[in-house]
C-alpha positions as a Markdown table, in Angstrom:
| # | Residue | x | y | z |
|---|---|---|---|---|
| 1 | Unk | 106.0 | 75.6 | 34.0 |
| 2 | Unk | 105.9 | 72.1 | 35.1 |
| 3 | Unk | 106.6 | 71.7 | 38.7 |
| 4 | Unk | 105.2 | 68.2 | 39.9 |
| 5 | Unk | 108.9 | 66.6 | 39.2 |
| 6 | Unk | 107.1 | 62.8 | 39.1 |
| 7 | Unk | 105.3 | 63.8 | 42.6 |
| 8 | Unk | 101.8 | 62.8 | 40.7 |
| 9 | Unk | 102.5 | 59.3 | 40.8 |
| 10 | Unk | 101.2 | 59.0 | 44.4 |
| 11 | Unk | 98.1 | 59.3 | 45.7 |
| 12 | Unk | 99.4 | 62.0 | 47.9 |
| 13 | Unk | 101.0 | 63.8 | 45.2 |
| 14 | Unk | 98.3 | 63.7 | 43.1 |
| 15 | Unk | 96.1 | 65.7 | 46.3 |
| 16 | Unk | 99.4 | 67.6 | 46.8 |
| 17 | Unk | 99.5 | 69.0 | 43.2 |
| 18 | Unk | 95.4 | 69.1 | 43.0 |
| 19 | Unk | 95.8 | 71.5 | 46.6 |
| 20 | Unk | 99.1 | 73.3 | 44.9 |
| 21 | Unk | 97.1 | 74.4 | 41.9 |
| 22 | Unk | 93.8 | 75.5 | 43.8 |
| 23 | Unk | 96.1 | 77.7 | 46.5 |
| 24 | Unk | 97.7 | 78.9 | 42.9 |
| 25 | Unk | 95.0 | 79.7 | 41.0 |
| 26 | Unk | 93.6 | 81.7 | 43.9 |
| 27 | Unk | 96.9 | 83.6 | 45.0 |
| 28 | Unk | 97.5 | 81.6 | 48.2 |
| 29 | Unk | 100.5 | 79.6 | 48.1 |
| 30 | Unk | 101.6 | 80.9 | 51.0 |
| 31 | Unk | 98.3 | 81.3 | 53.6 |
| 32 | Unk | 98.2 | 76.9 | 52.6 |
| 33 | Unk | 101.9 | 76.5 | 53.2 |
| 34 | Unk | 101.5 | 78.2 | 56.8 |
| 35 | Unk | 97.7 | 76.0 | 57.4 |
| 36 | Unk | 99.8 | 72.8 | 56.2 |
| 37 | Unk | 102.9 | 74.1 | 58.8 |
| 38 | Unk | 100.7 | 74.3 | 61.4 |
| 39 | Unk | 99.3 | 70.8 | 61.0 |
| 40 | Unk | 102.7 | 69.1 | 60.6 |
| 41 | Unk | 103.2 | 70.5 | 64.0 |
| 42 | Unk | 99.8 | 69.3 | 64.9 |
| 43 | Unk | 100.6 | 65.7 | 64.1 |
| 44 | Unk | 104.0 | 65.4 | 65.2 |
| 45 | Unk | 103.2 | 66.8 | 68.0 |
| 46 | Unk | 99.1 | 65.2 | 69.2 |
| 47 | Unk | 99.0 | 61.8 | 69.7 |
| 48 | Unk | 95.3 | 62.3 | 69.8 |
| 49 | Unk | 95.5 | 64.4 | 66.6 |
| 50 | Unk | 97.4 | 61.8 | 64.9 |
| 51 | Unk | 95.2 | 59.1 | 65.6 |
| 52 | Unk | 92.3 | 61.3 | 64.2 |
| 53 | Unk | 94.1 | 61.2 | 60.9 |
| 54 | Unk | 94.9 | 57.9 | 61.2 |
| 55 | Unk | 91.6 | 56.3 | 62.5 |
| 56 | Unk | 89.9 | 53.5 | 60.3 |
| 57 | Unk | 87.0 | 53.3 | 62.8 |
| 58 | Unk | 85.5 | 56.6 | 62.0 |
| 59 | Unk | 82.8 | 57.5 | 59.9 |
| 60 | Unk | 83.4 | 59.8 | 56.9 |
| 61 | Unk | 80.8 | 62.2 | 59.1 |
| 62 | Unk | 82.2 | 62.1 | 62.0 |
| 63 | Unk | 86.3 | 62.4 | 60.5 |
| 64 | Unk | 84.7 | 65.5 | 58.9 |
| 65 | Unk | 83.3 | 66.9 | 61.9 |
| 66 | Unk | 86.3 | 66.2 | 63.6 |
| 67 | Unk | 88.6 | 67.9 | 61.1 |
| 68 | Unk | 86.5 | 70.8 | 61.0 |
| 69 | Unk | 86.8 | 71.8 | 64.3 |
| 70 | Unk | 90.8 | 71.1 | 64.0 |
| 71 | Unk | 90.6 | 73.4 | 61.3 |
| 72 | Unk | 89.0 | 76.1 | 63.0 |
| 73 | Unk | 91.0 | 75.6 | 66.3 |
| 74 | Unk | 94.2 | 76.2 | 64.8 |
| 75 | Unk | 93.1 | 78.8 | 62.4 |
| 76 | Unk | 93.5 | 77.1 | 58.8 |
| 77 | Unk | 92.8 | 78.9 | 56.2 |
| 78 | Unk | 89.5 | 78.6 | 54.0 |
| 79 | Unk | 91.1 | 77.0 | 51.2 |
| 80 | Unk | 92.9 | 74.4 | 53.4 |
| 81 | Unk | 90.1 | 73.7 | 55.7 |
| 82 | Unk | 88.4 | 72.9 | 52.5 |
| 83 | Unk | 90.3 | 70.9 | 51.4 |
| 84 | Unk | 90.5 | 68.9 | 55.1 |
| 85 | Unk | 86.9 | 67.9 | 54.5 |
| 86 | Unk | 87.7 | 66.7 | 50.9 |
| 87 | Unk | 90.7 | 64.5 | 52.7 |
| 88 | Unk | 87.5 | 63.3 | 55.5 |
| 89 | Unk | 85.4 | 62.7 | 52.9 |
| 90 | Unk | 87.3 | 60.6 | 50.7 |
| 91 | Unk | 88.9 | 58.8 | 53.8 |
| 92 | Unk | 92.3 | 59.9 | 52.9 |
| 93 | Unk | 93.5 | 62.1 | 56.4 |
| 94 | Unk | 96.1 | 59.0 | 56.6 |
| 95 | Unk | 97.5 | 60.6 | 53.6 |
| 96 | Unk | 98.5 | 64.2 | 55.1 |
| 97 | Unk | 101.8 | 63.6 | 56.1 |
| 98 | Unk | 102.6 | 62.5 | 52.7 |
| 99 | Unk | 100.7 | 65.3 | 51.2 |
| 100 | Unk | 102.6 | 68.2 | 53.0 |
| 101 | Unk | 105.7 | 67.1 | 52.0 |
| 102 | Unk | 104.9 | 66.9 | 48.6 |
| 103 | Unk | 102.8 | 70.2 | 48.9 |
| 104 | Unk | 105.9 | 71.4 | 50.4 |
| 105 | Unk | 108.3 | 70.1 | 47.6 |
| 106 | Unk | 106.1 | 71.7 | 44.9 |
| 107 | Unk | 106.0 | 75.0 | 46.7 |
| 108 | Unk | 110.0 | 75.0 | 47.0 |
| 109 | Unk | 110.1 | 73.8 | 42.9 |
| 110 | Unk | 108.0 | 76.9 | 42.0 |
| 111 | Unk | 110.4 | 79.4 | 44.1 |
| 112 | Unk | 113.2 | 77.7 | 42.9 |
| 113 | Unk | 114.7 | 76.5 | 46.3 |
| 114 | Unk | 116.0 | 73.3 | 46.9 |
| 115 | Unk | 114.8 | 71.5 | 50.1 |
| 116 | Unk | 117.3 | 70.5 | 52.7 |
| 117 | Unk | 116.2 | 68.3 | 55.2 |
| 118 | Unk | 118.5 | 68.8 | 58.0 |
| 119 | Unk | 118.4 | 66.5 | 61.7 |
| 120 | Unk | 120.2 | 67.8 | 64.6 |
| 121 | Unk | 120.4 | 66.6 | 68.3 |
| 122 | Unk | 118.5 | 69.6 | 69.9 |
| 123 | Unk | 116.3 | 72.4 | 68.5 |
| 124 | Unk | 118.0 | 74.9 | 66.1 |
| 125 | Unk | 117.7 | 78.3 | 66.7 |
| 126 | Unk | 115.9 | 80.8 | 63.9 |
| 127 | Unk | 119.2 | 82.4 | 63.5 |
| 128 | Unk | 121.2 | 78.9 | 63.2 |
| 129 | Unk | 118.6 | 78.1 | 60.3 |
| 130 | Unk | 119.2 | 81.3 | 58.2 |
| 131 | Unk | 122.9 | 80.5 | 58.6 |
| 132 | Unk | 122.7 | 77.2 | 57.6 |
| 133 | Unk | 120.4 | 78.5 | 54.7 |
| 134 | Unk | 122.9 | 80.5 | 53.9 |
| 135 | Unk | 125.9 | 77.8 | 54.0 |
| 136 | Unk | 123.8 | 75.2 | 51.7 |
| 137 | Unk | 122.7 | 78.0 | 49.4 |
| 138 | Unk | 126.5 | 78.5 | 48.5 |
| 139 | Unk | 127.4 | 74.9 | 48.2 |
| 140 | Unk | 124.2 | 74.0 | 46.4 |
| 141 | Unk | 123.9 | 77.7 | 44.4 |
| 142 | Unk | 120.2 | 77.8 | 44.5 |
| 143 | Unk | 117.8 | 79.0 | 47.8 |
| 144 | Unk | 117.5 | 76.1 | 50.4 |
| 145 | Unk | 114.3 | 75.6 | 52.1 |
| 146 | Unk | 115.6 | 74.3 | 55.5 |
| 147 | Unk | 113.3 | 71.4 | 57.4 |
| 148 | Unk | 114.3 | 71.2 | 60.6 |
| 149 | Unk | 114.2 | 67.7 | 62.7 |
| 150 | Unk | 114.6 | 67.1 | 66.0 |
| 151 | Unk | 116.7 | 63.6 | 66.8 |
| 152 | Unk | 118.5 | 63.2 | 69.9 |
| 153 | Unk | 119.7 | 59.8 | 68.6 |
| 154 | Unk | 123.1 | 61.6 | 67.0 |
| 155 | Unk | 124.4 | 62.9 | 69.9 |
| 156 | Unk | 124.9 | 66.5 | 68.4 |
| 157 | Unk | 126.6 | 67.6 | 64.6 |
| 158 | Unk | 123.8 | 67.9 | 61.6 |
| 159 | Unk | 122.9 | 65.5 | 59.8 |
| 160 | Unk | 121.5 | 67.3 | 55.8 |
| 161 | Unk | 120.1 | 65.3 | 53.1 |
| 162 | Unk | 119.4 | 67.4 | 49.8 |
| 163 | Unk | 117.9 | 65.4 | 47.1 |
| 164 | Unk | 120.4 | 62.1 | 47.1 |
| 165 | Unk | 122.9 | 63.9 | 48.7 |
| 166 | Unk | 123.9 | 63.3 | 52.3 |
| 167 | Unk | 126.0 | 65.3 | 54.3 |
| 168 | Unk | 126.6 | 63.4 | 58.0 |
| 169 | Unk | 128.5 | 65.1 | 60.3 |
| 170 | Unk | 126.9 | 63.8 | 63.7 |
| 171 | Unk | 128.7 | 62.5 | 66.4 |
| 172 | Unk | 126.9 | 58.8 | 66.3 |
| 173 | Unk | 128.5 | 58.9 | 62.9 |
| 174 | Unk | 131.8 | 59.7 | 64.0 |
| 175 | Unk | 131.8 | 57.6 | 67.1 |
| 176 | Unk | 130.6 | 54.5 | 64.9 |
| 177 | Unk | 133.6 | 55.4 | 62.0 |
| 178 | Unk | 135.5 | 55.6 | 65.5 |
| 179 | Unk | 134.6 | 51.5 | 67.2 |
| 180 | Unk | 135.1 | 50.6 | 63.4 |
| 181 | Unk | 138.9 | 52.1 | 62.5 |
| 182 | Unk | 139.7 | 51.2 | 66.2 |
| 183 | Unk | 138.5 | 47.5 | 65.4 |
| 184 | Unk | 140.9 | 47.3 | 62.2 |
């Protein structure tokens, strides 16, 4: 079944769909999709951690080493750490972000989920998550894998992009559609 839906045309997708087939192959599409969880936490929430991934100045040796003990202090597993060192090696950490969403996307593809990236103005709870799941699985009739973003910027209300689609119910939105009907 083809599952890279155009993702190979970046260099990230490329690494994304080389890591997808590797955890695959060796039955652990799931042990890499919690490793690469764990480092989007990681770099959204270390500045030092981010620039590690993001620093020119360091050697290919010493971005290795680096990673490596990353790796190990968060617990990634064997096939991710792995493939960490590739990324050092090849001076491609910059591309990690990139390469989790598109890891990510691939992963939803082969379960046959949609993804749903969905902003809100505080923290959603687990339980608001499944129920949103559960709402966007009925409008959209496939599983939704839910990404949860943290943006205080729209006041409160969700803000849910699904492929092209957007679905903008925040309150900057409506105070904005507010200043403009009351402008006339």
């Amino acid at each position: 079944m083809e599952t890279t839906g155009g993702i190979q045309a970046s260099l990230s997708g490329r690494y994304a769909v080389a890591l997808f087939d590797l955890a695959r192959d060796g039955k652990a599409l799931d042990p890499v999709a919690a490793s690469l969880s764990t480092l989007k936490a990681a770099i959204a929430e270390s500045a030092d951690f981010k620039g590690l991934i993001n620093s020119p100045v360091l050697s290919r040796n010493m971005a290795g080493e680096a990673i490596a003990a990353v790796a190990a202090s968060i617990g990634t597993d064997p096939l991710t750490t792995k493939f960490l060192g590739v990324l050092a090696e090849n001076r491609r950490l910059s591309q990690l972000p990139a390469i989790i969403r598109a890891y990510e996307t691939l992963l939803s593809n082969h379960r046959g989920e949609v993804r749903a990236e969905v902003t809100s103005a505080h923290a959603l709870t687990k339980t608001q998550v499944t129920a949103l799941a559960r709402s966007l699985k009925a409008r959209v009739g496939r599983d939704v894998a839910v990404d949860a973003k943290v943006d205080p910027a729209i006041l409160g209300g969700l803000v849910v992009k699904i492929g092209s689609q957007m679905i903008d119910s925040s309150i900057r939105t409506r105070l904005n559609s507010l200043a403009h009907a009351m402008k006339g």
